[in-house]
C-alpha positions in Angstrom: 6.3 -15.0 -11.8 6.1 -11.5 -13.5 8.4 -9.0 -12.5 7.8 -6.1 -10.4 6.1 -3.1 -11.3 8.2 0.1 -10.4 6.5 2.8 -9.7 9.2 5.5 -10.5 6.8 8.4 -12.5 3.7 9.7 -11.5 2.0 8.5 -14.8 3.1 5.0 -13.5 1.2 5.8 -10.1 -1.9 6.3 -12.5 -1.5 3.7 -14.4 -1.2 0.8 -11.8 -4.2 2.8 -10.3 -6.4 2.6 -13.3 -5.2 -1.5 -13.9 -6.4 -2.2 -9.4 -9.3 -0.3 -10.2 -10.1 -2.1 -13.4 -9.7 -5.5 -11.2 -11.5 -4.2 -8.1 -14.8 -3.4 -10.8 -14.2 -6.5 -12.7 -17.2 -9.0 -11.6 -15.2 -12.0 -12.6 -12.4 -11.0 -10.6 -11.2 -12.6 -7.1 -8.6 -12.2 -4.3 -6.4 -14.7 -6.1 -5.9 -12.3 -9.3 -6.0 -9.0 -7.3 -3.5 -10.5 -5.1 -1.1 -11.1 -7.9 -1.3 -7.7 -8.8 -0.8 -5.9 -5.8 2.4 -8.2 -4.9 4.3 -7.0 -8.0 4.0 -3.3 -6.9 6.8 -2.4 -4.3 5.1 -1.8 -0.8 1.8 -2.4 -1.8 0.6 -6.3 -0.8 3.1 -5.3 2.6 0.8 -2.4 3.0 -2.5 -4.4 2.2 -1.0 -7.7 4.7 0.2 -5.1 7.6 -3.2 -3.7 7.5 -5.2 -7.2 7.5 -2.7 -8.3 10.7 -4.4 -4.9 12.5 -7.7 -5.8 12.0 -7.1 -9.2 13.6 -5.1 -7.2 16.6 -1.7 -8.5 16.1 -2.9 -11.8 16.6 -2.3 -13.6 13.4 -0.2 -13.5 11.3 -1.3 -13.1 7.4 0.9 -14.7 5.2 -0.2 -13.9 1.5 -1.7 -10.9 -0.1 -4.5 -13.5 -1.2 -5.6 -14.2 2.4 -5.2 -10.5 3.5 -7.5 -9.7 0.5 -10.1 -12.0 1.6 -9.9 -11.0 5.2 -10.4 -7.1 4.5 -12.3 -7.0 1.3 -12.6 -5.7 -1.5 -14.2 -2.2 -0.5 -11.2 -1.5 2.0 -8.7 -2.9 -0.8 -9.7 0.5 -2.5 -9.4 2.9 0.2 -6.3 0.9 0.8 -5.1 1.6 -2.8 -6.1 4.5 -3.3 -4.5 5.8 -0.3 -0.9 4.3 -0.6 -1.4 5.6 -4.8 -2.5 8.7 -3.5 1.2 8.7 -1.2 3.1 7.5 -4.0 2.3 10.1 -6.4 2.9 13.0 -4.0 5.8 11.6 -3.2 7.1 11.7 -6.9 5.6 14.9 -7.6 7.4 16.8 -5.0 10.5 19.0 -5.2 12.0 17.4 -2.0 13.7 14.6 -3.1 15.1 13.5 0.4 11.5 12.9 1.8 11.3 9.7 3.1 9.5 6.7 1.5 5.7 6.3 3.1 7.2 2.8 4.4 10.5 4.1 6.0 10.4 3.2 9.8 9.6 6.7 12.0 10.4 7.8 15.0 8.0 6.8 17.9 5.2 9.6 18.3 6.9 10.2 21.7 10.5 11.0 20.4 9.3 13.4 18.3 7.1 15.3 20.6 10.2 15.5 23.4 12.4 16.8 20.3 9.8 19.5 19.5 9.3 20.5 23.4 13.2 20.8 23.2 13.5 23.3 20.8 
């Protein structure tokens, strides 16, 4: 198994980008090898599985990056990418450090509607 890519600079962000992309475009490639991929970058195959677990309705559980892959395809894989890339270099090319991770739990919509009506 091949360790974990850590995406701690923004010109990591681009290249792990680049590298799905290059999969993604690759003809010969397959959920198998993009799914190895994705689950060596922190949050990612989470990301991709939580997502493939919504389009079923919380009905099913997914259990491998593999099988959400194959379930969502590889045209929403991108979107999917691009968009949690997209967080992760904002995130590391802000000033405020102390913002929280994309994947940090949140407060219920609710909770943070009453706290704004309070103040």
């Amino acid at each position: 198994m091949q360790s974990a890519l850590q995406l701690t600079s923004p010109d990591q962000v681009l290249a792990a980008g680049r590298n799905i992309m290059d999969i993604l475009n690759d003809p010969r490639s397959n959920a198998t090898k993009i799914g190895r991929l994705l689950d060596r970058i922190p949050g990612m195959s989470l990301r991709v599985i939580r997502y493939a677990e919504e389009c079923l309705g919380g009905h099913r559980q997914i259990q491998t990056t593999t099988n959400a892959i194959t379930l969502i395809g590889f045209e929403r894989l991108e979107r999917l990418a691009t968009s949690f890339l997209e967080g992760e270099y904002i995130r590391l090319t802000t000033e405020d450090t102390e913002a929280p991770h994309p994947l940090e739990p949140r407060p219920p919509v609710d909770s943070v509607l009453e706290d704004a009506l309070e103040a």
